[in-house]
MIFI-656341 format. One record per residue (C-alpha): residue in three letters; residue number from 0; x, y, z. Coordinates in steps of 0.05 Angstrom, whole numbers, plus 32768, in hexadecimal, padded with zeros to 4 digits. Each point is the difference from the previous one (the first is absolute). Layout:
BEGIN
- residu_num_x_y_z
- ALA_NUM_X_Y_Z;
...
//
This chain:
BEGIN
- residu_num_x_y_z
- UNK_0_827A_89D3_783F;
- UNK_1_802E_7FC3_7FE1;
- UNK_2_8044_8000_8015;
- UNK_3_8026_801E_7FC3;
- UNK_4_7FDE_8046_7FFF;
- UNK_5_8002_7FF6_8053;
- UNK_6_804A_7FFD_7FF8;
- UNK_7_8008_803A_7FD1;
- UNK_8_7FD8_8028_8020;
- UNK_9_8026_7FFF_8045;
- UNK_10_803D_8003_7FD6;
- UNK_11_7FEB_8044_7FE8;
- UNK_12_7FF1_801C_8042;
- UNK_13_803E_7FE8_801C;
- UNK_14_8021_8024_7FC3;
- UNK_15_7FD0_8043_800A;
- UNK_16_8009_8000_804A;
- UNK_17_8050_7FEC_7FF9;
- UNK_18_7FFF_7FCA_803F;
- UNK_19_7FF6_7FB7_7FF5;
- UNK_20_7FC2_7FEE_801E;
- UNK_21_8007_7FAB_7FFF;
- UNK_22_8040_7FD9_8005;
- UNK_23_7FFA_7FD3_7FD3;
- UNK_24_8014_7FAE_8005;
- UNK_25_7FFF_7FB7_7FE1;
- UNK_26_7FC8_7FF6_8029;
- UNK_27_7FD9_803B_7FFB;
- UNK_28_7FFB_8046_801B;
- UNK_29_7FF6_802B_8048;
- UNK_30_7FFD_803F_800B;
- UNK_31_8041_8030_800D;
- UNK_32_7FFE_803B_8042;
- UNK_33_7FE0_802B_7FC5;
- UNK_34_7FCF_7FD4_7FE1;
- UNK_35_7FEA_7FEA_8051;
- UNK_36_7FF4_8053_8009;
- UNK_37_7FDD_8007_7FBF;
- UNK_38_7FC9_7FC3_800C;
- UNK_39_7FF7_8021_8045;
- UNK_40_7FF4_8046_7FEE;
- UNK_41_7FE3_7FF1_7FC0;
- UNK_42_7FC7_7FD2_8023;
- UNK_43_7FFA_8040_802F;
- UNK_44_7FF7_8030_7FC0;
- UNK_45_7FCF_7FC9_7FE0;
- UNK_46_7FD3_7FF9_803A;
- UNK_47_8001_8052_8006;
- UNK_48_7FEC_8005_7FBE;
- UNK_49_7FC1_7FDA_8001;
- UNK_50_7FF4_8021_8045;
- UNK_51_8006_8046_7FD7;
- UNK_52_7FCA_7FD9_7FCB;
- UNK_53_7FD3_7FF4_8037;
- UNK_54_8000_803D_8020;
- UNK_55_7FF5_801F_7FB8;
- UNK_56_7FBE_7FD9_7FEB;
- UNK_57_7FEE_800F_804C;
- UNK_58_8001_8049_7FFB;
- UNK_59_7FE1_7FF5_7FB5;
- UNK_60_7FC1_7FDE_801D;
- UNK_61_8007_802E_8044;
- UNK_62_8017_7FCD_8037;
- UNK_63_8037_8029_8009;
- UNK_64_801B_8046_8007;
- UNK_65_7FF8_803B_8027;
- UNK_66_7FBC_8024_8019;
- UNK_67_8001_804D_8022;
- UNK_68_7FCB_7FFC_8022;
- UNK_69_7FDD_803D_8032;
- UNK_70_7FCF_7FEC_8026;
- UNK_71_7FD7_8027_8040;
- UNK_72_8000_7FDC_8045;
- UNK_73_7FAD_8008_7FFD;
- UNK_74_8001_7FCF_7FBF;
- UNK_75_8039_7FD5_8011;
- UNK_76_7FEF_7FE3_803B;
- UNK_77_7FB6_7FEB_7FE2;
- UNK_78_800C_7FF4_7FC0;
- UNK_79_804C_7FFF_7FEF;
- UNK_80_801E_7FC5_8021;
- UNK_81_7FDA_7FC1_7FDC;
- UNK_82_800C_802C_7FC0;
- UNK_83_8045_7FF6_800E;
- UNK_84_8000_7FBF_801C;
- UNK_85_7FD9_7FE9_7FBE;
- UNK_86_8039_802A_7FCD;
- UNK_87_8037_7FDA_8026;
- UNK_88_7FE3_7FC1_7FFC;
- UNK_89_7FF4_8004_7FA6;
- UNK_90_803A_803A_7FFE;
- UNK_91_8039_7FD6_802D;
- UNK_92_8034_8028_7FD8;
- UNK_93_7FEC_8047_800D;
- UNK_94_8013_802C_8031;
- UNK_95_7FCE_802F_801D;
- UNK_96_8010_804C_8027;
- UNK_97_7FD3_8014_8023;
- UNK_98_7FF8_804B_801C;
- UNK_99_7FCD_8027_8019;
- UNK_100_8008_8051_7FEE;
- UNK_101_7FC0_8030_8006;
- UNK_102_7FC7_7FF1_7FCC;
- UNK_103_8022_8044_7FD4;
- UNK_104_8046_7FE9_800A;
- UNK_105_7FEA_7FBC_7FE1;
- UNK_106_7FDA_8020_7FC5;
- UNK_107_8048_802E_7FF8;
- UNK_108_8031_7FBE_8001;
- UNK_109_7FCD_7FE6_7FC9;
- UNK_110_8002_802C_7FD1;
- UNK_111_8049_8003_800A;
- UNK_112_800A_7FB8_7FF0;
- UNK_113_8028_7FF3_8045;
- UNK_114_7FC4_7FD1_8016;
- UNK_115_7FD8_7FCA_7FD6;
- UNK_116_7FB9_8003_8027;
- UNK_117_7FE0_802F_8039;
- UNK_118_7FC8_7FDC_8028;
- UNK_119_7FDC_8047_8027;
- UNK_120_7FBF_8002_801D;
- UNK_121_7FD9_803C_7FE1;
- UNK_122_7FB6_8019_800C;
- UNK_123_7FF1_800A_7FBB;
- UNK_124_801C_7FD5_7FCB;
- UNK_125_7FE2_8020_7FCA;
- UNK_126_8014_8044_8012;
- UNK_127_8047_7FE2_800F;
- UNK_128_8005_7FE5_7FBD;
- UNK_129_7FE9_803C_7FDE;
- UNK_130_8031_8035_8020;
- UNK_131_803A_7FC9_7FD7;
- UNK_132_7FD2_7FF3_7FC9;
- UNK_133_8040_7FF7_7FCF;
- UNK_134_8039_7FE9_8031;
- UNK_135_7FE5_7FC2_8031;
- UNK_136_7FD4_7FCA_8003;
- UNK_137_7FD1_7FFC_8036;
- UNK_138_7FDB_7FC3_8014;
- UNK_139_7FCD_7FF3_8036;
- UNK_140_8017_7FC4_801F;
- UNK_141_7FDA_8001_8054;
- UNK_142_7FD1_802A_8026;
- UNK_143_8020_800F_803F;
- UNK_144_7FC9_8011_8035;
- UNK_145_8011_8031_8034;
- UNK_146_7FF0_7FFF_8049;
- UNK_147_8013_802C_8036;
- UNK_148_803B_7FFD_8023;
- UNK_149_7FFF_800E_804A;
- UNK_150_8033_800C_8044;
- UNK_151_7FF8_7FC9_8035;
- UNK_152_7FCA_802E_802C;
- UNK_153_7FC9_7FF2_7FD0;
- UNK_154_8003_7FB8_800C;
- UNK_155_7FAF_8002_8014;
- UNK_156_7FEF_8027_7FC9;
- UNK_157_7FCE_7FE5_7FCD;
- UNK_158_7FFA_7FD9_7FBF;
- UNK_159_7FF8_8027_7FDA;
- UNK_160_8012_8045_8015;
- UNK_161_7FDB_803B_7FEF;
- UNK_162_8031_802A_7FDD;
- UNK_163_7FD6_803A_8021;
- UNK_164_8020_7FF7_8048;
- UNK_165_8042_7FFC_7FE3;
- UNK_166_8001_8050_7FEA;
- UNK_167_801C_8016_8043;
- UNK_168_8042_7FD3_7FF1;
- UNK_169_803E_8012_7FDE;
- UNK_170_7FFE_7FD0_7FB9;
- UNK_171_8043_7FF8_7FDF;
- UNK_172_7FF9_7FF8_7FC0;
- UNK_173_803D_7FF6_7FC7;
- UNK_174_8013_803C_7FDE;
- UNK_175_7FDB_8012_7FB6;
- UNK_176_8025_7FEC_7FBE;
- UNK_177_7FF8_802E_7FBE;
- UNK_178_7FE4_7FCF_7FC9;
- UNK_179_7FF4_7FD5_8037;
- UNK_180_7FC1_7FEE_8020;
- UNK_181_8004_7FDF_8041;
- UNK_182_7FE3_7FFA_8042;
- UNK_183_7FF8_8039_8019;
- UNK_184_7FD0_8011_7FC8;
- UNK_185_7FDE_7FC3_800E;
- UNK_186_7FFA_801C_804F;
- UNK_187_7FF3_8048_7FE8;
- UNK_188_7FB7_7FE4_7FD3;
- UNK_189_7FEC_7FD6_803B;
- UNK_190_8002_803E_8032;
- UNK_191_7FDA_8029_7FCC;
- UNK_192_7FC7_7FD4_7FF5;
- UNK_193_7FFA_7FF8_8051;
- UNK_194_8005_804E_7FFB;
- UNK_195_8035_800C_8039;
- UNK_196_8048_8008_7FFB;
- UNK_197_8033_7FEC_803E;
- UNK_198_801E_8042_801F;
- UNK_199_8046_7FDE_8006;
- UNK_200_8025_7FDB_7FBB;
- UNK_201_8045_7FF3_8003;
- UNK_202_802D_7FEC_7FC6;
- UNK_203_802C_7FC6_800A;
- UNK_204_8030_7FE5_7FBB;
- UNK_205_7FE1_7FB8_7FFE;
- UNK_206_7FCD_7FDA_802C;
- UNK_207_8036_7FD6_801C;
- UNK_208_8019_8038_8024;
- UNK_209_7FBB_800D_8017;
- UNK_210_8000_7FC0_8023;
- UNK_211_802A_8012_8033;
- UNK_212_7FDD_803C_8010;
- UNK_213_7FBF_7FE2_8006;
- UNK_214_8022_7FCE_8034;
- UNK_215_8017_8037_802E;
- UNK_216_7FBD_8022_8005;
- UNK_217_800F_8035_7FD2;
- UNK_218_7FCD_7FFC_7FD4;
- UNK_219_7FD7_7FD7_7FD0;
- UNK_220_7FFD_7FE9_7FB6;
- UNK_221_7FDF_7FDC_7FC9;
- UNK_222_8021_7FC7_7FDE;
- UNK_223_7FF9_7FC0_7FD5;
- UNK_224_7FF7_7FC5_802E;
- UNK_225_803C_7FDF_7FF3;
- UNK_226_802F_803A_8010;
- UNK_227_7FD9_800B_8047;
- UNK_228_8010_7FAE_8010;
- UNK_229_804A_8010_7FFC;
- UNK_230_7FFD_8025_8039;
- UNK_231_7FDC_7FC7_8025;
- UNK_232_7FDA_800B_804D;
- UNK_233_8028_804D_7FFD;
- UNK_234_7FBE_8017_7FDA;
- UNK_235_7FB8_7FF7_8008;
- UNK_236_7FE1_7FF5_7FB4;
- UNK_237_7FBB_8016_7FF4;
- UNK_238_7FCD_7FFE_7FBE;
- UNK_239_7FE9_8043_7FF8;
- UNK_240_7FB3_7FFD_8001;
- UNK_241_7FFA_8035_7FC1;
- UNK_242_8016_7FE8_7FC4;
- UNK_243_8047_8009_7FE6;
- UNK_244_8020_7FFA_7FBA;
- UNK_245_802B_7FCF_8001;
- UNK_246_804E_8005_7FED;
- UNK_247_8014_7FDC_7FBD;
- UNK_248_8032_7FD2_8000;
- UNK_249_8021_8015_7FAB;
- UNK_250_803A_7FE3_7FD8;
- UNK_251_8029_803E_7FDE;
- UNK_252_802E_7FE9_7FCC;
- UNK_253_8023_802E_7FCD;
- UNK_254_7FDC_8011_7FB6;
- UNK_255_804B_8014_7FE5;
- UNK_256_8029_7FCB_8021;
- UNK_257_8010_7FC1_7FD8;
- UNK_258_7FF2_7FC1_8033;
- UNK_259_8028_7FC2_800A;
- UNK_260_7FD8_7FBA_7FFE;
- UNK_261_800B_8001_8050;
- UNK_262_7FE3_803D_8007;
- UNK_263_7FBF_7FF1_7FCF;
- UNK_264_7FFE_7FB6_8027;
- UNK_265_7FF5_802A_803E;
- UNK_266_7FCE_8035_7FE7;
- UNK_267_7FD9_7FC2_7FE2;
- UNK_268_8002_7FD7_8041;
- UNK_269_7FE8_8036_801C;
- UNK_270_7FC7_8019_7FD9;
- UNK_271_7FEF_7FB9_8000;
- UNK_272_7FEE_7FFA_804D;
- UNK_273_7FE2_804A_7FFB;
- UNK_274_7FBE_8004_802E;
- UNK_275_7FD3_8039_7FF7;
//
């Protein structure tokens, strides 16, 4: 800007705002206290601004914003955490909370809207889908093999076990979901094609609170390998020698919720490092 529309144009703020901004003299100008506090907050306001700009094209292209996220232990631990480590690495910007409510309590917060995306591990994806044919999205995204999980005292058992001389134990097993299958269906088809049935099941809310059961000797359970190596040398893991269904890893997103680019650059990372 020349100098003649520079002038007029401070003159006219000075005249809008009603303080004199620049004292004025033969040899030029500087700046008065006001015109000092108004190139010191206004570079403050200018630099916010194009902050604000940035952080607007970020959550346009989905580098930034904010991801609900529910996620079980089982998947997290396996599968979860490079996820993550990958969206924070293109998605700097966002901000990701992370919770882990039962498999049913997920689906609920979904179709409520209070949560973007439910990771659960399921034992029929299909069937899963088809019980919220016209509310979520379920995608296969890992097969999560399950072993069993063992007290301390069977340190010198086999690998693999026969799930035979495992009937006389008390399982623990998570409780049943409606609309939800689980494991314990998984468990349940596995004891009818070897044709017996345990004498003792008891129903514990998630298999993390089995774990510490199974440490103290109070029984046994089947798991995904992943959630059995949380717990370390206080279980014994064993492959079952029968064959087992294993647990599927799915991505639930909402059918009736609108999604924010974060949200869609997380469901497409995802799906994108998907292994059948």
């Amino acid at each position: 800007m020349t100098q003649p529309p520079l002038s007029l144009a401070i003159g006219q703020l000075e005249k809008e705002l009603g303080v004199r901004l620049l004292d004025r003299h033969p040899h030029g100008v500087s700046c008065t206290e006001a015109g000092a506090f108004l190139v010191t907050q206004g570079t403050q306001l200018l630099k916010r601004t194009r902050r604000i700009e940035d952080q607007l094209r970020d959550m346009g292209n989905g580098t930034a914003g904010q991801l609900q996220l529910a996620a079980v232990p089982s998947f997290s631990w396996s599968y979860l955490t490079p996820l993550l480590n990958r969206f924070s690495l293109e998605a700097p910007g966002s901000v990701v909370e992370l919770s882990d409510p039962t498999p049913q309590e997920a689906l609920n917060q979904l179709a409520a809207g209070t949560i973007d995306i439910a990771i659960v591990a399921t034992g029929n994806a299909k069937a899963l889908q088809g019980a919220y044919e016209n509310e979520l999205s379920v995608t296969p995204l890992q097969e999560m093999p399950l072993v069993a999980a063992l007290p301390p005292s069977f340190r010198d058992a086999p690998d693999p076990i026969d799930m035979s001389s495992l009937m006389g134990e008390t399982w623990l097993l998570p409780q049943l979901y409606p609309r939800f299958p689980g494991l314990p269906e998984l468990v349940n088809e596995a004891w009818t094609k070897l044709g017996r049935h345990p004498s003792r099941i008891r129903t514990v809310s998630t298999l993390q609170t089995a774990i510490p059961l199974i440490a103290a000797g109070m029984g046994i359970g089947v798991m995904p390998d992943s959630v059995s190596q949380m717990a370390g040398s206080h279980l014994v893991v064993r492959r079952f020698v029968q064959p087992i269904t294993p647990l599927q890893g799915c991505l639930v997103s909402s059918l009736r919720h609108a999604r924010s680019p974060a949200v869609q650059k997380f469901i497409d990372m995802a799906l994108g490092g998907a292994r059948p």
